[in-house]
Each structure stands twice: as structure tokens, then as C-alpha cells.
C-alpha positions in Angstrom: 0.0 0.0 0.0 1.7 3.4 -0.9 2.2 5.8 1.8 -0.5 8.0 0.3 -2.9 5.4 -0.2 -2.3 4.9 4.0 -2.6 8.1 4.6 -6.0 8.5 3.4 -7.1 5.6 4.9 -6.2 7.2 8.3 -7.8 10.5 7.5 -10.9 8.5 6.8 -10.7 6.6 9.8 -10.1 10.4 11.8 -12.4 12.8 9.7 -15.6 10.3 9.6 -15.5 9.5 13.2 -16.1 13.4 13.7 -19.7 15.1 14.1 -18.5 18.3 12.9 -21.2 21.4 12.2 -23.5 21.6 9.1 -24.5 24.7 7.7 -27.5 23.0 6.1 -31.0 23.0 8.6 -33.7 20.7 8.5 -37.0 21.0 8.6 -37.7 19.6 11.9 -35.5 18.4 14.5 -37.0 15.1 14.8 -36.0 14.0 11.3 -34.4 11.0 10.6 -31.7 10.7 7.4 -32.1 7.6 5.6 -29.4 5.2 5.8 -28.1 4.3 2.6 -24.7 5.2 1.1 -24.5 8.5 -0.2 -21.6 9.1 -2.4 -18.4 7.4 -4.5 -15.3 8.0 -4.6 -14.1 8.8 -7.8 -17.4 10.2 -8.7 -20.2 8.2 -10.7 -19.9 8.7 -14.2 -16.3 9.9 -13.6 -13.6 9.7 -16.1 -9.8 9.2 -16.5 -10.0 7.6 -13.0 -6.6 6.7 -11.3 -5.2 2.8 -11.9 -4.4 3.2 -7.8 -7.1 5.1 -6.7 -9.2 3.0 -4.1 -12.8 2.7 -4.6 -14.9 4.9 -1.6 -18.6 4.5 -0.7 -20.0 7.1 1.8 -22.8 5.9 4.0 -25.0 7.7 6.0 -23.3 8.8 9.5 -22.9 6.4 11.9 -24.2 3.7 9.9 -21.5 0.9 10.7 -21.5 2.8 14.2 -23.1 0.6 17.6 -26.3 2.2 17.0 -26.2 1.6 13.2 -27.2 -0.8 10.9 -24.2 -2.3 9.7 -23.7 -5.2 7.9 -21.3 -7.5 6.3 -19.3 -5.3 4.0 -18.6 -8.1 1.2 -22.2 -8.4 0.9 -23.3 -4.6 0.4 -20.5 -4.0 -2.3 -20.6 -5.6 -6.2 -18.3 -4.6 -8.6 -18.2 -5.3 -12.2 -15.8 -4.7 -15.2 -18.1 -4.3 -18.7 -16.8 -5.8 -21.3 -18.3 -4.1 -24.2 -16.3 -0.6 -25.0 -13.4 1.3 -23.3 -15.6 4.1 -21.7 -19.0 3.9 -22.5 -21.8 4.1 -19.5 -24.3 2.8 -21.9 -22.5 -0.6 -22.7 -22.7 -2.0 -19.9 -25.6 -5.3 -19.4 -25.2 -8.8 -18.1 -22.0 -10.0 -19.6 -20.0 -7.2 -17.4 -17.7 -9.5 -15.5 -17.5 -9.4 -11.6 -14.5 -8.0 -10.0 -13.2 -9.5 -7.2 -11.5 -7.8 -4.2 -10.8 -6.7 -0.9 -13.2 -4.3 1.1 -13.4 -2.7 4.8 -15.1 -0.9 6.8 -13.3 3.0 7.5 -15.6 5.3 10.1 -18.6 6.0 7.9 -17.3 4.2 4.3 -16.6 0.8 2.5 -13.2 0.9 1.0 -12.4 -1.4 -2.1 -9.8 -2.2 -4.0 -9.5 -4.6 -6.6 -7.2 -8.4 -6.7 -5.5 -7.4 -9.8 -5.9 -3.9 -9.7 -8.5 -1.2 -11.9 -7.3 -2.2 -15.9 -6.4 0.9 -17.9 -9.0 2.7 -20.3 -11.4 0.5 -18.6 -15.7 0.7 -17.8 -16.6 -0.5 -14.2 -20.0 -0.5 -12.7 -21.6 -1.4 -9.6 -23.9 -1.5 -6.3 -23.6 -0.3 -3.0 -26.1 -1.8 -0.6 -27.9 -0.6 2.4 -30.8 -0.6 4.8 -33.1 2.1 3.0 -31.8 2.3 -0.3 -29.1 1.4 -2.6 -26.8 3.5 -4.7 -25.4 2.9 -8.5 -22.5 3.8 -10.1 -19.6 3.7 -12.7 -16.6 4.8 -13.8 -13.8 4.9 -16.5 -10.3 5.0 -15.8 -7.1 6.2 -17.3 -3.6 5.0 -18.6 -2.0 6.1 -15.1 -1.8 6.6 -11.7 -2.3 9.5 -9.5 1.3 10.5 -7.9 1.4 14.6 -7.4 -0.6 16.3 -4.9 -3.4 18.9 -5.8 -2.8 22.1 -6.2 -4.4 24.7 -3.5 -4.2 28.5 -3.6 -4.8 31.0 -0.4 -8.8 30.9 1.1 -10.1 34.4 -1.1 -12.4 35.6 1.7 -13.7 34.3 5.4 -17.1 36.4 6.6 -19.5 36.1 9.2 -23.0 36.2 9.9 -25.4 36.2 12.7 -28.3 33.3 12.7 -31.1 32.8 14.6 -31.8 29.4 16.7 -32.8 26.6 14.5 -32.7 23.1 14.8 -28.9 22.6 14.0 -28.2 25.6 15.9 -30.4 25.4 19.2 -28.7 29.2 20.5 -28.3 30.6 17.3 -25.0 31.6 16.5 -23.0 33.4 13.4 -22.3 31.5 10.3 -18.6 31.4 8.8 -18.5 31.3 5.2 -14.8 30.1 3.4 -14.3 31.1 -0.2 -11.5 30.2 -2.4 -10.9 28.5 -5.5 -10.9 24.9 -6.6 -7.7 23.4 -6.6 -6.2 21.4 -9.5 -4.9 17.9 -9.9 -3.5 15.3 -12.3 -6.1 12.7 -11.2 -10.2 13.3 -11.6 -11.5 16.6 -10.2 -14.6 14.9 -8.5 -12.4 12.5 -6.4 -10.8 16.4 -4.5 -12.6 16.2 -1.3 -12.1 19.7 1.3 -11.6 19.7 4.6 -12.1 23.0 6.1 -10.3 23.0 10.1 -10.5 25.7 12.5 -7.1 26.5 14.0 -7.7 28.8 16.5 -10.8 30.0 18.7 -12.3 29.9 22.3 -11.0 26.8 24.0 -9.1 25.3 20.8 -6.3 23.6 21.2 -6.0 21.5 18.2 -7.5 21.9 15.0 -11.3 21.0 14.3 -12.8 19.5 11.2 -15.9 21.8 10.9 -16.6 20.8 7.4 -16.4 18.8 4.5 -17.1 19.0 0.4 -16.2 17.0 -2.3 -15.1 19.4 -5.4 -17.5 20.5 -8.1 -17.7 22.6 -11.4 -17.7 26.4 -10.4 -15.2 29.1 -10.2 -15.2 29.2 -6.5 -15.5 26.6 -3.4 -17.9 27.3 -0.2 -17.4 25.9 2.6 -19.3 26.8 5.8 -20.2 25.9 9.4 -22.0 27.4 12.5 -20.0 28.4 15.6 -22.0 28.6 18.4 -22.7 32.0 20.8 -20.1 31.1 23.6 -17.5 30.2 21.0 -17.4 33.7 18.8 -15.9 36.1 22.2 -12.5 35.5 20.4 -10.6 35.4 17.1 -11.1 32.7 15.2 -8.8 31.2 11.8 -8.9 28.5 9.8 -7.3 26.8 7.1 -8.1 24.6 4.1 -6.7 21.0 3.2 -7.7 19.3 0.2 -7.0 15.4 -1.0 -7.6 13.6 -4.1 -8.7 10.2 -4.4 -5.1 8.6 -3.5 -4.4 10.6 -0.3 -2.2 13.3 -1.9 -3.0 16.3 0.4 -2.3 19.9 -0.3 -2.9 22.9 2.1 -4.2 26.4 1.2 -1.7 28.7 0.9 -0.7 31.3 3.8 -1.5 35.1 3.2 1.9 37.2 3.9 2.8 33.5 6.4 -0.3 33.7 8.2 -3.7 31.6 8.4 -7.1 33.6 7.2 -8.2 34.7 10.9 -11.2 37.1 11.5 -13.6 38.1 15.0 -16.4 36.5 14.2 -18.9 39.4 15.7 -16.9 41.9 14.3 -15.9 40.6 10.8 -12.7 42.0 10.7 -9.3 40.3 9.8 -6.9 39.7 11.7 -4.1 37.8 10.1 -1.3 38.5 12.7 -3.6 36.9 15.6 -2.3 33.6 13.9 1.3 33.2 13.7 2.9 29.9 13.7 4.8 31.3 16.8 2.1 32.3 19.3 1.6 29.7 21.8 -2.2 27.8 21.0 -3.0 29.6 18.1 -3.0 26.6 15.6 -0.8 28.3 13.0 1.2 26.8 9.9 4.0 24.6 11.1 1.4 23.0 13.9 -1.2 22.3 11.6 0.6 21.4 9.2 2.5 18.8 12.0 -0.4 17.7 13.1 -2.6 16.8 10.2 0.9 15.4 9.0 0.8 12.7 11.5 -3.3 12.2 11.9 -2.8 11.3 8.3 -0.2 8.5 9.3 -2.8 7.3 12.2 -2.4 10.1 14.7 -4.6 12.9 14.1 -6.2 15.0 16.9 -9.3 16.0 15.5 -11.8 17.1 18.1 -15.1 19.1 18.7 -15.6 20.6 21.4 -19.0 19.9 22.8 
């Protein structure tokens, strides 16, 4: 297994086991998510996927949890190889062949990869299983595999604003938007996840996961939580990591060597509040360290309740 390939794996295992803010409400707080698997990694439909890129099914949170519904992970994957053309969705029917391989349970996903590996220029197809619904998918790969990291510019603006109490957000609260733009990469834009961390604010001592996207068309990525009342008396920064679909991991880039900081009641930016020097303040070079080792199977991710 290559090292990047591990560290995703561990990030997985780190970032999914985290209940980290959504900026998204619900319509009543006694709701219920189905539980089903939600997403693939690469993408469905996806092209030019990566020879080494492991196969990723998201499921619902906490569905292989105590409380969840589980199951036996070699039964609620299938994959199959068509047989019929190079890269065409539409090919596929009953002779695809079946692919046999290895798959796990990570926090909330199935991991799969392949006996012999993903063939080159090749159509795969299959089913993830689970208690309320299924989920269908395919891809197409390339001639190569995924080595370089993406490519991440500097976080283009952080801004604030206040919210009223709603069922994610019981006290209210303000709302911090991230904006910046999507990063590039030698291996399939869909398979970019971001992981937005807070590095510095009220009690915070290492940094947070407070949210997570996969990458889509647009000239600009939004990621967003809620911080809650009795966490927005201080500074807060934050910075941006994204990873493809092998575990290569880039960072945003620091403005003038400092993290994007700002008060979240008064809006305005303070980038010195977050050098890599001050004691606590979750700069560059202990993120950075950090994240570094979480990715290698010691991460501190926590939220603080």
C-alpha cells in the first residue's frame, strides 16, 4: 500500500468518526436521514480515473456505528468490469464480468480495491447496498496513476454572519463562510474532497474538522459551518486541506505566512492573531505537523461539545 494510499485511509478513519457542524437546517429536528450510502469515490460517471485510486462508498453517519445498521461489507458492495467498450456508461448489461477484491469498513465508508488492480482505459459498474436504499455507479479509468498532490491556492475571503436558533443551531450563532478557489490535480476533479479545520478560537487547542465537500464545477468553493454563541468572544482562523482520491494532500496557501483569521462578531481580519509562533494559536507549522501525522494514524481531530 503506498504511503498516500495509507494516509488517506487514516484520515478517513479520523475525519468520519467526527460530528462536525453543518450549515444546512432541517426541517424539523425530529428527522431522521435515511441510511443508505450517499456518495463514491471517484465520482459516478467519472472519467480518466486513477489505476491506484481506491474505490470509496460514503454511507449515512454512523451507519456501521453501535447504533447503526451495519452489515457484512462483502455483501453490500458488487463490482463489475463491462466488457463491451473502453468508456461507454451505456454498454454496460449482463455480460460485465465481476470483480473480485478486498473491502473494509473506515468510520462511515466501504473501502475497495481490486485483486489485480483497476485495468487501464477500462468501464466498471456497480452497487452499494444498504438498509433504505441502494446506490449505482460507474466509472472509467485512465492509462496512469495518481502521484502529485493537488494544487491549493490561499482561502479568497472568510465572513461572518449572525443566525437565529434553528434546529442545527439550538442558541443561534453566526455562520462562517470560506471562499476560495478549486484546486487542480493530475487525477479526476470529483475525487478532490475539502476539509475545512478551524485553527484557533475559544477553547481550541488542536485543529477542528468543521466541514467537508467534495469538489465540483464552479469558479469558487464554499465551505461553511455554524460556531455557536459562547464560542465567537474570540478570534477565530482556519485553514483549508484538500485530497484527491489517493491521499495526496495539499494545504491552502498562507496570506503574507499567516492563516485567514477574523472576529467572528466583528468581521474584521486579523491575520497577525495567527502566527505559527504564538503559543495555541493553531498556526502553519502545527497544523501542518499535526494533520501530517493524523494522516499517518495520529490525528487530533476534536469538537468541542
Amino acid at each position: 500500500m503506498t504511503r498516500p494510499l495509507a494516509a488517506l485511509l487514516a484520515a478517513v478513519v479520523s475525519v468520519s468518526s467526527v460530528a462536525f457542524a453543518q450549515d444546512a437546517g432541517v426541517d424539523t429536528c425530529d428527522d431522521l436521514p435515511l441510511q443508505r450510502p450517499q456518495e463514491t469515490f471517484p465520482a459516478d460517471r467519472a472519467p480518466s480515473v486513477s489505476i491506484d485510486a481506491p474505490l470509496r462508498i460514503r454511507y449515512t453517519p454512523g451507519y456501521f456505528g453501535p447504533t447503526g445498521p451495519g452489515g457484512d461489507p462483502t455483501r453490500l458492495l458488487e463490482v463489475r468490469r463491462c466488457t463491451r467498450s473502453a468508456c461507454d456508461f451505456f454498454a454496460c448489461d449482463d455480460t460485465a464480468e465481476f470483480v473480485p477484491g478486498r473491502v473494509q469498513v473506515l468510520g462511515d465508508e466501504l473501502v475497495y480495491f481490486p485483486d489485480a488492480g483497476w485495468e487501464t482505459a477500462a468501464t466498471y459498474t456497480g452497487i452499494a447496498r444498504g438498509r433504505d436504499d441502494d446506490l449505482t455507479f460507474s466509472f472509467c479509468t485512465g492509462s496512469s496513476s495518481d502521484d502529485l498532490p493537488p494544487v491549493l491556492g490561499e482561502i479568497d475571503e472568510i465572513r461572518t454572519d449572525p443566525i437565529e436558533p434553528r434546529c442545527d443551531a439550538p442558541d443561534g450563532g453566526y455562520r462562517v463562510g470560506v471562499f476560495f478557489r478549486p484546486a487542480t490535480d493530475s487525477g479526476p476533479p470529483g475525487s478532490i474532497e475539502y476539509l475545512l479545520f478551524q485553527t484557533r478560537g475559544a477553547d481550541v487547542d488542536a485543529p477542528i474538522l468543521r466541514d467537508r465537500v467534495r469538489n465540483y464545477a464552479g469558479e469558487q468553493i464554499t465551505m461553511a459551518f455554524v460556531l455557536p454563541p459562547d464560542e465567537a468572544g474570540s478570534p477565530i482562523c482556519v485553514r483549508v486541506a484538500a485530497v484527491d482520491g489517493v491521499g495526496n494532500l495539499d494545504f491552502s496557501d498562507l496570506r503574507d505566512g499567516q492563516e485567514e483569521c477574523l472576529d467572528p462578531v466583528q468581521g474584521n481580519f486579523f491575520y497577525g492573531l495567527c502566527s505559527a509562533t504564538a503559543p495555541g494559536s493553531g498556526g502553519a507549522s502545527p497544523l501542518v505537523g499535526l494533520v501530517a501525522l493524523g494522516l499517518l494514524g495520529a490525528l487530533r481531530i476534536r469538537r468541542r461539545r
